[in-house]
C-alpha positions as CSV (number, residue, x, y, z in Angstrom):
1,X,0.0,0.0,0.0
2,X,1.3,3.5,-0.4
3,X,-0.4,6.9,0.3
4,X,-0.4,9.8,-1.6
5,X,-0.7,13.3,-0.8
6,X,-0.5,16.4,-3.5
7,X,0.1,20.0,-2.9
8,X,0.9,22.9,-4.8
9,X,-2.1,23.4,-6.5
10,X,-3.5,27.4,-7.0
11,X,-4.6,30.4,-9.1
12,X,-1.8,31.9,-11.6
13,X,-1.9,33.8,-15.0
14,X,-1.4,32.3,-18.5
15,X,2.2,32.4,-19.2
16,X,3.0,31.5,-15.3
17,X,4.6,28.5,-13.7
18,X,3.5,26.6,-10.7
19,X,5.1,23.1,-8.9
20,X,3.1,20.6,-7.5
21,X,4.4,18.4,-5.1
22,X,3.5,14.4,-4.4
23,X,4.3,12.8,-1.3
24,X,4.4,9.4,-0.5
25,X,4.4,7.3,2.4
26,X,4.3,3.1,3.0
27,X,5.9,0.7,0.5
28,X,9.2,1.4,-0.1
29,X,8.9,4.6,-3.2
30,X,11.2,3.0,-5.2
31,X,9.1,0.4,-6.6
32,X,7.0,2.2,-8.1
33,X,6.3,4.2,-11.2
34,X,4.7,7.1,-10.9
35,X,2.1,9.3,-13.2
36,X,0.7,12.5,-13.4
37,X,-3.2,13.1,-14.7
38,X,-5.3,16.1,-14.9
39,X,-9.2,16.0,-15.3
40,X,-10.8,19.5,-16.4
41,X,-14.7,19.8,-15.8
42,X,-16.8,17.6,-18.3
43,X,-13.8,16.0,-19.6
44,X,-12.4,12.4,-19.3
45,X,-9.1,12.0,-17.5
46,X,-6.0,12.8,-19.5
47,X,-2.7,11.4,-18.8
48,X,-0.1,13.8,-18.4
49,X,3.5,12.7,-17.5
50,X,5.1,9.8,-16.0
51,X,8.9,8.9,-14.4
52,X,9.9,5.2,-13.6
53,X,10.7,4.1,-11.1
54,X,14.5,4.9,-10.8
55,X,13.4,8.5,-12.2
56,X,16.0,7.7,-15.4
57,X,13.0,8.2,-17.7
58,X,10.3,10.3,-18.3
59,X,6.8,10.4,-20.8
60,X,4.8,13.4,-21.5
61,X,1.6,13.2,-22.9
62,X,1.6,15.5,-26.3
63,X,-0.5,18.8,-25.0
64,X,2.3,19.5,-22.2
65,X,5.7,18.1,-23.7
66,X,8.0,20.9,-23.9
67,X,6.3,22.8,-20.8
68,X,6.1,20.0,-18.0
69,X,8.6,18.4,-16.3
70,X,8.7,15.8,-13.8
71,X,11.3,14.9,-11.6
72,X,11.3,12.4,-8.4
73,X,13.5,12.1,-5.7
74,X,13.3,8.7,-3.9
75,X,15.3,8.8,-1.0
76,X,12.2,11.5,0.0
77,X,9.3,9.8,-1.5
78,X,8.9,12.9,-3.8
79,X,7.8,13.4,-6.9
80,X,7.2,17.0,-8.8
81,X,5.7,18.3,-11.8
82,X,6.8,21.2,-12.9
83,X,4.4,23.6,-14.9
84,X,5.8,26.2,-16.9
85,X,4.1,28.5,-19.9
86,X,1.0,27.8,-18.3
87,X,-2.4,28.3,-20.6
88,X,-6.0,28.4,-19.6
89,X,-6.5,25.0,-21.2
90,X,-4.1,23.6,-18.4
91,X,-7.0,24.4,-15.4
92,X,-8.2,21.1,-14.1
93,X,-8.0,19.6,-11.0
94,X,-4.0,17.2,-10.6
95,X,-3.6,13.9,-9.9
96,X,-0.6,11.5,-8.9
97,X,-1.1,7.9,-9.1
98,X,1.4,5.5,-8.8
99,X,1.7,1.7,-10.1
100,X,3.7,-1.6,-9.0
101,X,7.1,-0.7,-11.5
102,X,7.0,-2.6,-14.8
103,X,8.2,0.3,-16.9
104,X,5.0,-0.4,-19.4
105,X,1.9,1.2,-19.9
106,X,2.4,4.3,-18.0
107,X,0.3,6.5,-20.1
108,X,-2.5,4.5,-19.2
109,X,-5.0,5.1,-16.2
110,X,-6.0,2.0,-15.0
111,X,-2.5,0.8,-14.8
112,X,-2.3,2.6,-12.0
113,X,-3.1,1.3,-8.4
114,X,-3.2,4.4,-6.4
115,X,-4.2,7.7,-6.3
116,X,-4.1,11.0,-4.7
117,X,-7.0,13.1,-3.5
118,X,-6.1,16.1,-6.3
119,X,-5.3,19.1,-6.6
120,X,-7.0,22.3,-8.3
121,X,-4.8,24.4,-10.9
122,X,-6.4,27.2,-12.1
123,X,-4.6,29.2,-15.2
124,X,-6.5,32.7,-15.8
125,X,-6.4,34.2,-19.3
């Protein structure tokens, strides 16, 4: 089992940056892989980023590449999205999820085991 806790989440301007924060606690946080989602109101799910487990490699789904970037640090059961260039189109409320590591499907929601309550980003035009 593993527990997951996001913060970071808050109002900024198009063209801002904000980083939100995932902590984990139980199972050691190396074995897993862990993924980012966002859901917007009305809209289905949408997979954003991932890192495996050993943080060597990353994924971006294709309306944040270029803008995103996820990082994890292990030894602190942390893992971060950065946001930068932020548009309105980005608002939606932040997931983390994390999956048993296989390196596969990471793009893919129900791969993932676990999930954090949220957390609302709001991008103003």
């Amino acid at each position: 089992q593993v527990q997951l806790v996001e913060s970071g989440g808050g109002l900024v301007q198009a063209g801002g940056s904000l980083r939100l924060s995932c902590a984990a606690s139980g199972r050691p946080f190396s074995s897993y892989d862990m993924g980012w989602f966002r859901q917007a109101p009305g809209k289905e799910r949408e997979f954003v980023g991932a890192t495996l487990w050993s943080g060597g490699s990353t994924y971006y789904g294709d309306s944040v590449k270029g803008r995103f970037s996820i990082s994890r640090v292990n030894a602190k059961k942390l893992v971060y999205l950065q946001m930068n260039s932020l548009k309105p189109e980005d608002t939606a409320v932040y997931y983390c999820a994390a999956k048993v590591r296989d390196g596969s499907n990471w793009g893919l929601e129900r791969s993932y085991n676990y999930w954090g309550q949220g957390t609302q980003v709001t991008v103003s035009s």
